[in-house]
C-alpha positions, 0 to 999 in steps of 0.5 A: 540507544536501541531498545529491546524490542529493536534489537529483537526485531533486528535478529529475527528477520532476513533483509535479502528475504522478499519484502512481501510473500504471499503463499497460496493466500486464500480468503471467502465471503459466504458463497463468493471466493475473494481471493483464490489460491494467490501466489506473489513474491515481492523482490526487496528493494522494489517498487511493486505495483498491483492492478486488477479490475475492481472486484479482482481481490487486490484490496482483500489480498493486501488486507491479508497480507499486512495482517488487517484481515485473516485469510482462511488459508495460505500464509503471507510474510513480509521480509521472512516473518510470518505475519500471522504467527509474529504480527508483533515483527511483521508489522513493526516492518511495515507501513500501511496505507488501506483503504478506507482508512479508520483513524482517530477523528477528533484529533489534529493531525499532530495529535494524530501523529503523536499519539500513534508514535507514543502508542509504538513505543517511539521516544517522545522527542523523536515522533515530535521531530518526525511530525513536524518533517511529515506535517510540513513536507505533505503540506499539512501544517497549516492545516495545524488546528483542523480536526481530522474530521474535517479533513478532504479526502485528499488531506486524510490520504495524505495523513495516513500517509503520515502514519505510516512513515512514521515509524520508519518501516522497510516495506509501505503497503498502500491501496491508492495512494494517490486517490483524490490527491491534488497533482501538486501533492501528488508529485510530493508523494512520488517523491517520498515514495522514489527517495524510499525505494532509492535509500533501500526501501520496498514500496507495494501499491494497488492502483486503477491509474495505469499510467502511474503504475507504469510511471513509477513502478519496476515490477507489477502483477495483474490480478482478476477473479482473485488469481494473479494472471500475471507478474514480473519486471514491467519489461516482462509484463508489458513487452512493447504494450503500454500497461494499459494495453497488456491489462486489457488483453490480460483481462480482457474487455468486458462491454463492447459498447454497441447501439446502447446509451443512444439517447445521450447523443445530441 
């Protein structure tokens, strides 16, 4: 039986909508502008990556976008809801992976799943039955007395992968996934992440590795300075370049290594 508030969730929100929409975003620090006027739509349905330079505003935008930082213009819905005026909705749709995740360190992960489950309001035997299956497939469970604390860096991505599948969502926002990942675990999760996008889901993802953006992506958007120079298909994007190589004509290369750093040569 569905409860109430899935119910309510379900009549408020458009799943022909984009999965992500971000509306002239902007977002300043002091004197230093993040994030400049960011226009981004994300078809439903698509595995969405986001490059840029560090610095370029990817994080920031996200942060905005899944409502963990207020912008201070612009809008930023997911799958039509507003994610400022009914965050309530908006995040029940969404799973996030940020950066530099905050969590409950003085837990296990089961503990972790389970109070996070409970804490949305998740029946009790449903979380049970979605921690097991999250603890086993990202190979967590024999980690199944060690504290969060504790955990590698690889272990706590992860984790906060765990999170945020927990709860089913229709869109996953993740800020490097796959950072410090062993390439074991790593193909796990490209797994998981193809089999969501295949069974109807959204996936939006920033990453510096071009190669698994390209690998696994179908549209991407490129953005520097807080500006989306560009975004499309991968087809539109790239043409006949590599990723790579259209995000260095895109950028633009910044330091033509010339006479300096002479003393490492041998």
């Amino acid at each position: 039986m569905k409860s109430s508030k899935s119910i309510s969730l379900e009549s408020t929100f458009d799943e022909s909508s984009p999965a992500m929409q971000l509306l002239n975003l902007y977002k300043r620090f002091g004197d230093s502008i993040a994030v400049n006027h960011i226009d981004l739509m994300v078809p439903s349905g698509s595995f969405y990556g986001v490059v840029g330079p560090n610095g370029a505003g990817k994080t920031t935008s996200l942060s905005m976008a899944v409502g963990l930082l207020r912008p201070d213009g612009g809008d930023a819905k997911i799958f039509g809801v507003d994610v400022w005026k009914n965050p309530t909705h908006a995040k029940m749709l969404v799973g996030v992976l940020p950066d530099g995740l905050s969590m409950p360190e003085r837990l296990t992960g089961r503990e972790l799943l389970t109070y996070i489950g409970l804490l949305r309001g998740m029946d009790v035997k449903e979380v049970a039955h979605r921690t097991e299956e999250l603890l086993t497939v990202l190979e967590l469970n024999h980690a199944e007395k060690t504290l969060v604390i504790n955990y590698s860096t690889g272990m706590r991505k992860k984790i906060g992968l765990a999170l945020a599948l927990l709860h089913a969502p229709k869109l996953l926002v993740l800020d490097e996934p796959f950072e410090a990942v062993d390439p074991i675990s790593a193909a796990t999760i490209k797994k998981i992440l193809q089999r969501f996008v295949a069974s109807g889901g959204s996936v939006v993802f920033s990453s510096h590795v071009m190669a698994l953006v390209e690998q696994l992506c179908d549209h991407v958007a490129v953005i520097t300075k807080g500006r989306v120079v560009t975004s499309g298909t991968m087809d539109d994007v790239c043409g006949e370049q590599s990723l790579e190589e259209a995000f260095v004509r895109l950028v633009g290369s910044r330091t033509a290594l010339g006479g300096e750093l002479s003393w490492l040569v041998y």
